[in-house]
N, C-alpha and C positions, 0 to 999 in steps of 0.2 A: 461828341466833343464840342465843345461852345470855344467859338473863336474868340480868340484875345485883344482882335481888331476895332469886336462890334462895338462897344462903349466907346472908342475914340470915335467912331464913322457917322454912329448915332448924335453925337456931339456938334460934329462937322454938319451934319444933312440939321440939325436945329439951328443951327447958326447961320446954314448957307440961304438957306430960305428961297432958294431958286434951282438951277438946274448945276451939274457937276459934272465932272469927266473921273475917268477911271485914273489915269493923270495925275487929278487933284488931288485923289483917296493915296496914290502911293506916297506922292510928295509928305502928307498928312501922318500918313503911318511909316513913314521911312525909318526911323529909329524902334521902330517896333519891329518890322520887318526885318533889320538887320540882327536881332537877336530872335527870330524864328530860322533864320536862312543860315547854314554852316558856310563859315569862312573858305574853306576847301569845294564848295560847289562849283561846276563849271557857267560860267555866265551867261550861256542859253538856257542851263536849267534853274539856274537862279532868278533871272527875267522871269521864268514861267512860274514856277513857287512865289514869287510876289503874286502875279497877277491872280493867283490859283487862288491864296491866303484872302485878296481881297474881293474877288468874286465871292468865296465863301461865306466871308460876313456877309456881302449883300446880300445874297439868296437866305443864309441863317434869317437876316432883318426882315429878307420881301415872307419868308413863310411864317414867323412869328406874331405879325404885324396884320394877318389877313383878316384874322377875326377881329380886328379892333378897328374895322372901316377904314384902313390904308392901305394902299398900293407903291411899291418900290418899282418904278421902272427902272430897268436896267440895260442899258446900251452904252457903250464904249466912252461915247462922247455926252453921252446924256442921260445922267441918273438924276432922279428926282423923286421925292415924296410927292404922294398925291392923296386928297381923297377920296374915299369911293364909298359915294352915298348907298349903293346898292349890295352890303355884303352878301347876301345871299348868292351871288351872280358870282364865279371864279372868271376872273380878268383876264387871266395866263393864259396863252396859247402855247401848242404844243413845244413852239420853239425856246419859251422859258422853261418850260416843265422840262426839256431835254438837257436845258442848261443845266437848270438846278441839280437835276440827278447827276450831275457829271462833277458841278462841281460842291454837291455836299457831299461827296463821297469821298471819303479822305484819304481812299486809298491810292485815288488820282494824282494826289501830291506826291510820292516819292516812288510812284511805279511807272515811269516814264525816263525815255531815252533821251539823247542828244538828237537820235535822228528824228525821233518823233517831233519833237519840241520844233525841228525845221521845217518838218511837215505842216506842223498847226499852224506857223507862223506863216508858210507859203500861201496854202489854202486861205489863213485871214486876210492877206494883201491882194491875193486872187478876189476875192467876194469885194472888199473894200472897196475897191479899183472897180468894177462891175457894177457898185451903187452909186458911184460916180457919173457913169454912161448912159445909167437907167432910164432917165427921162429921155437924151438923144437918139438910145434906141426904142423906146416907147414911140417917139414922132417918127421914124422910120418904118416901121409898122401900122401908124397909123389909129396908135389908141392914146387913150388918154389914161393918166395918172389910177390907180385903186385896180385896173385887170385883175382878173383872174386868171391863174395860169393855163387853163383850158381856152380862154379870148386869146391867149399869145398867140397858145401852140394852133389856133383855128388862123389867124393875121398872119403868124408865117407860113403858113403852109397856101395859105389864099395868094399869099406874094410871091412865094417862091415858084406858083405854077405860071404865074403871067413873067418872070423875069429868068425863069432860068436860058439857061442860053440853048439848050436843047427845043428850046419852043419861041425862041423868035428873040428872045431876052438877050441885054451886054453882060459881061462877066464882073463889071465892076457892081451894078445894080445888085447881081445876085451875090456877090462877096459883103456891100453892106446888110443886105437883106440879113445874110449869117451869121454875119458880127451883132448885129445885135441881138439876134435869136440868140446866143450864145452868151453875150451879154446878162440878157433877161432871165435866161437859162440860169446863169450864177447867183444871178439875184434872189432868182426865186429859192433856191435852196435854201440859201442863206438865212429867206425867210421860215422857214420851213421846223 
């Protein structure tokens, strides 16, 4: 099924000519959306069916668009056309292609609970909140920016033996040490 959104978004991303938020696509498409979404919806599932409706043009636009030498990134606070001199080369990482299948599947949109919809929303502000701290616990560990999650999991576990309190260590040293493992931990998923 081809979304009803994409010509408005396609529109807006020619016009924007720089970066966008998910935000700016609802605002955009609000009078669209409100004749895709039933009046009788509950408003955690109605919030989700927006954001569903308009993830789906994106990924509809990012998977349309690949052969024609452009890239839709897509992140919350930063969608953007791009080009990509290289088509041969697929750009996506597992974590878009996970997107994508989730939300071009249309079954997604109305086979979903109230409690789920608090779950996704929990787990978002879980991870969101954890990209926030990434860098402070990045320096608490003692790396720098781009790790690999096998460098974390090697930095906490080197830390945690000089700090734990079982081996000579305060309990404060080793509570940040875990915070931010844990931290990093969400992050990475996130990425993932």
């Amino acid at each position: 099924m081809t979304n009803p959104l994409i010509i408005p978004i396609l529109g807006y991303l020619k016009i924007q000519k720089s970066v966008c938020s998910l935000l700016d696509l609802v605002d955009l498409c609000q009078s669209d959306l409100a004749s895709l979404i039933g009046k009788d919806v509950e408003p955690q599932i109605a919030l989700f069916q927006k954001n569903f409706l308009i993830m789906n043009a994106l990924y509809q636009i990012q998977r349309d668009i690949q052969s024609e030498g452009f890239l839709l990134n897509i992140f919350p606070m930063q969608i953007m056309l791009v080009a990509n001199n290289n088509t041969s080369e697929c750009a996506l990482t597992s974590r878009d292609n996970d997107l994508a299948n989730y939300y071009l599947d249309w079954k997604n949109l109305d086979n979903v609970t109230t409690a789920e919809v608090d779950d996704l929303f929990t787990s978002f502000w879980k991870k969101y909140n954890a990209v926030d701290k990434t860098e402070s616990a990045l320096i608490t560990l003692g790396l720098a920016l781009g790790v690999t999650w096998a460098e974390v999991r090697q930095a906490y576990l080197k830390k945690i033996a000089i700090c734990h309190p079982d081996k000579g260590g305060n309990t404060e040293d080793f509570i940040a040490i875990r915070e931010a493992y844990e931290v990093l931990s969400a992050s990475y998923q996130s990425a993932l």
